[in-house]
N, C-alpha and C positions, 0 to 999 in steps of 0.2 A: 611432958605432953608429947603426946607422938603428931609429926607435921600432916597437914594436911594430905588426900590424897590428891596425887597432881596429874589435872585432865592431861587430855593430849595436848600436842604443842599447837602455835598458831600457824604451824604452813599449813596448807592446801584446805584453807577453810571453805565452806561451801560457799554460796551467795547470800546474802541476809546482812542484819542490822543488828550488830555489836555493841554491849555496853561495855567499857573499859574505862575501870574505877581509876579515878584522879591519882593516889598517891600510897605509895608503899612504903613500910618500914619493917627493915630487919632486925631483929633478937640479938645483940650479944656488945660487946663494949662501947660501939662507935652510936654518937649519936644518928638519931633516923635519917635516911638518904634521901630525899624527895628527889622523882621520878616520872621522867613523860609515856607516859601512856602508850601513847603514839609508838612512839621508838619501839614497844612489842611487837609492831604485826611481820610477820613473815620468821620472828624467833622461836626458839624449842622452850619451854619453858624452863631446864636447865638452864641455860644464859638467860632467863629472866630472873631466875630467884637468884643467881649466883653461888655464893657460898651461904647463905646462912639457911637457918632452920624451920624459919617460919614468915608469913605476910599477912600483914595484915591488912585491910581495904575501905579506904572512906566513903562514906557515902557516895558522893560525887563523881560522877562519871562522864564520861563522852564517849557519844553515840558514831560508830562507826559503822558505815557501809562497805562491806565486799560484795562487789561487784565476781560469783563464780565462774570458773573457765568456761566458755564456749564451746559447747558440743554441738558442731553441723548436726542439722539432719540428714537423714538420708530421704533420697525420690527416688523410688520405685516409677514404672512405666503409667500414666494414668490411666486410667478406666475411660473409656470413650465414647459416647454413643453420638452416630454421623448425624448430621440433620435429613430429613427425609421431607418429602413435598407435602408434607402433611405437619411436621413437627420440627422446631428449631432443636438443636443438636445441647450436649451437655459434655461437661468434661470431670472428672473426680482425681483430685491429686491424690496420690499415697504417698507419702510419708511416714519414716521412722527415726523413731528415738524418744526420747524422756516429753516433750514438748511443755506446756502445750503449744501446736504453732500458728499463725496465722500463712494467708495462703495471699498471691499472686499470680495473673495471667496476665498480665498489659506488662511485664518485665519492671514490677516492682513500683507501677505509678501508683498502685491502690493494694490494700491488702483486706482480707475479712479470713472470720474470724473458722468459717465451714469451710471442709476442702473440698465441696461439692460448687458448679458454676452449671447454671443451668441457662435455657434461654438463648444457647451462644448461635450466631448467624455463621456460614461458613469464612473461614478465614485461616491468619496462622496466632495462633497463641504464645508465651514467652510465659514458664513457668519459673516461682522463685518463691520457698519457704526459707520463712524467719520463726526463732523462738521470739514467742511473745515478751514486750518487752527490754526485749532486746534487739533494735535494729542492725548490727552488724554480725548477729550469729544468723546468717543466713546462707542458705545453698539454691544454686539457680540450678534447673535439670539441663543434663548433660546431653540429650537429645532433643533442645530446644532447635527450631518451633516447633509445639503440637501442631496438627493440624485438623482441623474441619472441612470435608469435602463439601461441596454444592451437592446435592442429589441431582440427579441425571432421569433423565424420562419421566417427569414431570409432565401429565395431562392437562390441558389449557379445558377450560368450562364454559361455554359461553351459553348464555338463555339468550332467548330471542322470542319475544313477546308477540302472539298476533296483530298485524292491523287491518283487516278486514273485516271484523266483526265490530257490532254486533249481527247475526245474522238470525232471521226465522227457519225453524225448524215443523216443516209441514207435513199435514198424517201422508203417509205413505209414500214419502221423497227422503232423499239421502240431500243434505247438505254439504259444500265441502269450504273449508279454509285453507289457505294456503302461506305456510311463510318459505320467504325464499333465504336458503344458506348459500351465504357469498363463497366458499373456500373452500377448495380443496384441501383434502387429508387423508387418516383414517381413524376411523370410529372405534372409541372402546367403550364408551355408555352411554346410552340415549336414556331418557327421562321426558313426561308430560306433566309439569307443572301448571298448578289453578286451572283445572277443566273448570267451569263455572256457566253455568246457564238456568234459566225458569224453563220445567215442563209438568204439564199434571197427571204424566204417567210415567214415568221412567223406564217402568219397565216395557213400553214399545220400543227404544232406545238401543242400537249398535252402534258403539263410538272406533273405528277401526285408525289405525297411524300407517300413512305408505308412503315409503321412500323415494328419493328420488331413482332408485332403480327397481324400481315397483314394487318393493318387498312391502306384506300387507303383515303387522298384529294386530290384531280384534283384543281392544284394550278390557272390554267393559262389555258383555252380549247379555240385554233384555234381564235383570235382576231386577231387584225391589220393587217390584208389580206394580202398584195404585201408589208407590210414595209420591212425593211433590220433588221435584229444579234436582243438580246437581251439582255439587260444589267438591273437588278430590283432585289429587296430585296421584303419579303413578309412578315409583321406580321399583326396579326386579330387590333393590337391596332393602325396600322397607322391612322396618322388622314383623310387621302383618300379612296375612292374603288377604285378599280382598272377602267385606262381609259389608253387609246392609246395614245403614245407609249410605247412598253415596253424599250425600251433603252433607258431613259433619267433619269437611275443611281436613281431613286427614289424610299424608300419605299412604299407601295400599299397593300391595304390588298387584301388575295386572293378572288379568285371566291368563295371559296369556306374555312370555318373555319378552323384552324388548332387544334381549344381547341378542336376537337374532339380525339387528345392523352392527355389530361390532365386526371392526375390518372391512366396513363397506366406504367408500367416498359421501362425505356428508353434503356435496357439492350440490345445489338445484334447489328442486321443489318439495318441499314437506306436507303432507296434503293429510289434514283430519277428517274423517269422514262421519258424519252425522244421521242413522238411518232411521227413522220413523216408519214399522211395517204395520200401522195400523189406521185407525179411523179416527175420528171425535178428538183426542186431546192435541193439542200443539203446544209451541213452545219456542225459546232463543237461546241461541247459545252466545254467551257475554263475552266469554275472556277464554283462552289458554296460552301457554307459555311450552316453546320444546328449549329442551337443553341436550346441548353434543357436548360430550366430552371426548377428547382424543389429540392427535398429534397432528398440525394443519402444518402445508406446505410454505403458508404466506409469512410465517415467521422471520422477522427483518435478523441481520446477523452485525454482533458488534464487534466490530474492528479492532475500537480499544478505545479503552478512559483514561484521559489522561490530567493528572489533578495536580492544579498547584496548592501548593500547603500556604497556610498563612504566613506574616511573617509579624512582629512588633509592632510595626506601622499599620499594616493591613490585617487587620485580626478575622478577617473572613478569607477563608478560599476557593478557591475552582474549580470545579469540574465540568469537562467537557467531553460529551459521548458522542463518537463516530460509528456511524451504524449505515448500513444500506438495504433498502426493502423497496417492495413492489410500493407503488404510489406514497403519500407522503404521509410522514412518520413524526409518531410526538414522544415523548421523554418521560420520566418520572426518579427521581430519587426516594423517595420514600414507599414508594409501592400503590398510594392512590390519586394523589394531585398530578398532574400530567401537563406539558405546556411544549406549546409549539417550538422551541427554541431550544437547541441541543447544548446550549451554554448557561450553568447554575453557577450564579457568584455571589459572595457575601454569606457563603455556609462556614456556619460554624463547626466547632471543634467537635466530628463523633463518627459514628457510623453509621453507610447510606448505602442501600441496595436501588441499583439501579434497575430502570425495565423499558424495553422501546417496543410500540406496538403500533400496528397502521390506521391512520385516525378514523377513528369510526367502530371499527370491528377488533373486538377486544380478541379473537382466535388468535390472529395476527401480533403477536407478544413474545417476545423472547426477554427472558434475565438474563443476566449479565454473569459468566460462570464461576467470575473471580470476587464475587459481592462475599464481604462489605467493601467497600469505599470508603477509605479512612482520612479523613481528614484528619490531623494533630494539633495539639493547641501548640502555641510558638513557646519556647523555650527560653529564659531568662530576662523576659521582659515584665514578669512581676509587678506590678503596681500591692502597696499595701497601705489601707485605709482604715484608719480607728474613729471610732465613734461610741463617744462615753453616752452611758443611759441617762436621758432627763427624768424628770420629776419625781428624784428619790432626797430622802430619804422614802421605804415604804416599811410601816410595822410590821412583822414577822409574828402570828398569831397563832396560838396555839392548833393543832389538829385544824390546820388549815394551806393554803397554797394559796402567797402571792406571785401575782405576774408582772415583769417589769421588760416594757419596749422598746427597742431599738429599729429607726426605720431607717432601711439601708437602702439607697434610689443611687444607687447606679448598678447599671444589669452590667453581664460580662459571664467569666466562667469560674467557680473557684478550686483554684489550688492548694489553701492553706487556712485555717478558719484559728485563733485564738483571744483565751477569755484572758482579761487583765485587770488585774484590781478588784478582783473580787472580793468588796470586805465590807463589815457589818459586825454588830454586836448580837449575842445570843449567849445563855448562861449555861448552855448545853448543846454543843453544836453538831452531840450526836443523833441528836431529832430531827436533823437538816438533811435534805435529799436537793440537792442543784441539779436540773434538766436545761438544757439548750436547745430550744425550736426554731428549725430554719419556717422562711418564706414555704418552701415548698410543702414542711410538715414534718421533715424527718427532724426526730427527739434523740439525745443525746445524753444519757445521766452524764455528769461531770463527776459529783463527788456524794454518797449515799451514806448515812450515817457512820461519818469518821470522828475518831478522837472521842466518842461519847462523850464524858461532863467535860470536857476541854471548854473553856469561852473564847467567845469573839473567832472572825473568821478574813484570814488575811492575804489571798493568795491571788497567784497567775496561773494559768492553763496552757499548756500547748504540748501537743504530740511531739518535738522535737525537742522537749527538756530531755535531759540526761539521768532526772531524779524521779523513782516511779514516786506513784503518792503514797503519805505515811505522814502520821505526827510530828509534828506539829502542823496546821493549818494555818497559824494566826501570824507567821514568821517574815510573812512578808515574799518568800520565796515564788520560785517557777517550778510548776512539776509539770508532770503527764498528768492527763484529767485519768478516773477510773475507765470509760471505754472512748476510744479515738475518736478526735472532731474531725476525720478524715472521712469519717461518714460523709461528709458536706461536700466532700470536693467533687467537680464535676458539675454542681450544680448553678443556676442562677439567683446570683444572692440579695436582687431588690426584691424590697416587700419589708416583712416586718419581722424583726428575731428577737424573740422572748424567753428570759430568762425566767423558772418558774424553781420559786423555793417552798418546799413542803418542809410544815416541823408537823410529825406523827405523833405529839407526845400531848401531853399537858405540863402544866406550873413553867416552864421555861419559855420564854419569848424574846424577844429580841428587834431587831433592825437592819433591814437592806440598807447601807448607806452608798456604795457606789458597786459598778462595774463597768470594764469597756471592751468593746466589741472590735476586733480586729480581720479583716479579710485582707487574705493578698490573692491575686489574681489575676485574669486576663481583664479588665475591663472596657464596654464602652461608652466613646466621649459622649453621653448624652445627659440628662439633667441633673444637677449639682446637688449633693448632698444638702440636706437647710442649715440653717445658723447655726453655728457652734457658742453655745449660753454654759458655762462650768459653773458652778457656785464656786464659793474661794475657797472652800475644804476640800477641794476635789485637788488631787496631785493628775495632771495631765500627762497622761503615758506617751513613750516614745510614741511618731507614728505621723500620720500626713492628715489636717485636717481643713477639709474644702465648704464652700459657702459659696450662695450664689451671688450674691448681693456684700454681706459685711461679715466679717466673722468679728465676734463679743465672746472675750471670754476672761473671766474671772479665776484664777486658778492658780494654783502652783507647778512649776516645773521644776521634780526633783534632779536632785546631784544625779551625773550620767547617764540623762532625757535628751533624747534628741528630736526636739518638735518641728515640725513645719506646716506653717500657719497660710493656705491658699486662699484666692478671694478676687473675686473680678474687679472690684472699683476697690474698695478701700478693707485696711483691716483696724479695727479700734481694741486697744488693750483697757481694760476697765482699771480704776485704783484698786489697789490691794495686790494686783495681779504681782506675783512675785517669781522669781528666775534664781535657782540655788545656782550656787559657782559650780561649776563642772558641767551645765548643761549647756545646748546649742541649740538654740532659737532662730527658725528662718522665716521669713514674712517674704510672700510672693503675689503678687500682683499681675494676674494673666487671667487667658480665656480659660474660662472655669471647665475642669472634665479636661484639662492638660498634664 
């Protein structure tokens, strides 16, 4: 018999998951040589068969993992677009190589999975592709920071609503309103919004607009003859010309341009003029609204922001805007809440555009040219809180999806989100699809029909395991869930997180019997997690767990658990409760939310 033909050897295997049969034996005098397996990887298969002629292979094998070399990517320049005072700016990594990768702009605090970031505020950016899956094959761009400029000559808009009317509109008289524009500037578009009035002619009707440097447009001259009142808005950019009627609440551009005040001072008296050149019908004119848009003189000028970051102790920080402007000035970080006092404290961890304008007259506005304002979350002060799901067991029904609760009441930010213990009986656990719903609503598949007829389902989840997922489920182990619970971080995680298992299939059913919910994060001291109740099947995962009142828990703590058991007044262990050797059990007695 001629020997088998022999693959290549075991160096430079790719990445993947390895069978390597138990035990070999060679042909020829010597009884058989049992053989480790193991001892193969990184050999040519010459020094694995040695001298003899042939091998044979038991069933039995062990499953090995190679982990393949690391090929950086490469980053190309990204693709930019600036933000404009109209639209917030975007950024597009390029990257090459084999991937696939996921993408970074906060310098690696969050990754996703498109190389496109849209939505971005002006600022500096910190680029870093990784291969999926593998967090340490990564490349940060070498021309770190991108940046996003502010856009620059940005036109301030302001309306300013009549308050002189309602006024009568008599046969053969010109009526006039008046609103007065506080500020100096210069004009680059004028607009008459909600002309609005009852007449039973319209067409005796010349509505003319004059400036405060007398400049006259004749908006509207004697149209729609016998119609009835009128109701219309006027700018040069509508996408219509003016047509009949004028009361059907629509924009129209005038008869006549209105950029004939662009580059004039919008400074004074606005005067609409209302001319009635006939007999018999009359009428009132209700409502208009003028709007300037342009570049006004009163704009206050910011000095500088100057922000303290939070720290451990104090999870809120500061900012305080220094600005000087004509008469007195009110503040805003978000762009519409506004408050007297140029000192915001107790902000949390993100990004804030500032804007100072002079109280009253919204012309008078200037942003801030270095926005966003970043506050940061503190670094290394972690808190992490587990909280196993009550009232399960829950049946697992065929062609159906149960939902199981976890209410998580302490607010904060999070950093790190993992599932534990996730386990339960099913005779098919490839009809099982596992979803994670935060408080806010973002869904999270974990794990989507794996292992097909495998039974029973045994595992831990966290983004920071070393092991992707793959069969076995039931094993008890830690792996990466199939897409990252990093989705979650950033957010606030009181409310309520539900675990949701769909089986797709029929004849196969099964049982949720436990899982536990883990966040670590910034949090605040405010109201205490509720009682901690375990049934005594429940093995109690590493982890910190608070009560306002008493904590009761019935449970097991396995070999190398490290529990700690929180509680304002007292903590009671129920019988049964049980403590394997190797674990560490601490009981604290303090002000709860410590």
């Amino acid at each position: 018999m001629s020997p088998p033909a022999r693959p290549p050897d075991f160096t430079a295997l790719p990445g993947g998951i390895y069978r390597i049969h138990g035990v070999s034996y060679y042909t020829g005098g010597m009884p058989p040589n049992p053989a480790n397996p193991v001892t193969w990887i990184g050999q040519t298969v010459s020094a694995v068969l040695g001298g003899g002629t042939c091998v044979l292979f038991s069933n039995n094998f062990k499953p090995v993992t190679v982990v393949g070399a690391c090929t950086a990517p490469g980053i190309n320049a990204p693709t930019i677009t600036q933000p404009t005072c109209n639209a917030l700016g975007s950024l597009t990594v390029n990257a090459t190589g084999a991937g696939p990768f996921e993408y970074s702009i906060n310098n690696g605090a969050n990754f996703q999975a498109t190389s496109t970031f849209a939505g971005l505020q002006a600022g500096n950016y910190n680029i870093i592709v990784r291969v999926q899956g593998n967090a340490t094959c990564s490349t940060t761009y070498g021309a770190n920071p991108v940046t996003l400029n502010a856009p620059t000559g940005c036109d301030n808009c302001v309306m300013t609503v009549a308050a002189d009317v309602p006024k009568n509109i008599l046969d053969e008289a010109t009526v006039n309103s008046v609103i007065s524009f506080p500020t100096a500037g210069t004009i680059t578009d004028v607009n008459v919004r909600n002309l609005a009035g009852n007449h039973t002619f319209v067409g005796d009707l010349t509505f003319t607009l004059v400036s405060p440097l007398n400049t006259s447009v004749i908006l509207l001259a004697k149209k729609c003859s016998n119609a009835a009142n009128f109701n219309i808005s006027f700018d040069d950019q509508a996408a219509v010309a003016f047509s009949c009627p004028a009361s059907d609440g629509l924009t129209k551009q005038p008869e006549n341009p209105l950029s004939v005040f662009n580059g004039q001072n919008p400074l004074g008296n606005w005067t609409l003029q209302v001319n009635d050149d006939a007999a018999q019908d009359q009428g009132m004119l209700n409502a208009w609204t003028l709007e300037i848009c342009g570049t006004f003189n009163c704009n206050p000028t910011i000095n500088s922001v100057v922000v303290t970051q939070p720290t451990c102790p104090n999870p809120g920080g500061t900012i305080v805007v220094n600005a000087t402007g004509t008469g007195t000035l009110e503040y805003t970080i978000n762009g519409t809440t506004f408050q007297a006092s140029n000192t915001f404290t107790n902000v949390p961890a993100g990004n804030y555009n500032v804007t100072v304008r002079s109280v009253g007259n919204q012309a008078c506005a200037t942003v801030y040219n270095q926005n966003p304002v970043v506050i940061n979350a503190p670094t290394g002060c972690d808190e992490c809180l587990t909280f196993p799901a009550p009232g399960l067991p829950l049946n697992i029904t065929d062609n159906a999806t149960i939902s199981s609760t976890i209410n998580f009441n302490r607010s904060g930010t999070i950093n790190a989100v993992k599932v534990k213990n996730l386990m339960g009986t099913h005779t098919f656990v490839g009809d099982l699809t596992f979803t994670l719903m935060s408080p806010q609503g973002t869904s999270v598949v974990l794990m989507a029909n794996q292992c097909s007829s495998a039974d029973n389902f045994n595992i831990s989840l966290e983004d920071a395991s070393p092991t992707v997922l793959a069969c076995p489920i039931n094993d008890g182990s830690t792996k990466k869930p199939q897409n990252l619970l990093s989705a979650f971080n950033g957010q606030n995680p009181q409310g309520n997180w539900t675990l949701m298992v769909n089986d797709n299939a029929a004849v196969d059913e099964g049982t949720l019997t436990g899982w536990t919910l883990e966040v670590c994060g910034n949090f605040v001291n405010n109201s205490c997690p509720p009682n901690l109740d375990i049934n005594y099947t429940i093995y109690v995962s590493s982890g910190t767990y608070q009560a306002s009142n008493q904590v009761t828990c019935v449970g097991t703590i396995p070999h190398g658990s490290v529990v700690v058991l929180k509680a304002g007044d007292n903590i009671e262990l129920k019988p049964n409760f049980a403590i394997d050797i190797g674990c560490t059990l601490e009981m604290l007695i303090e002000g709860c939310g410590n």
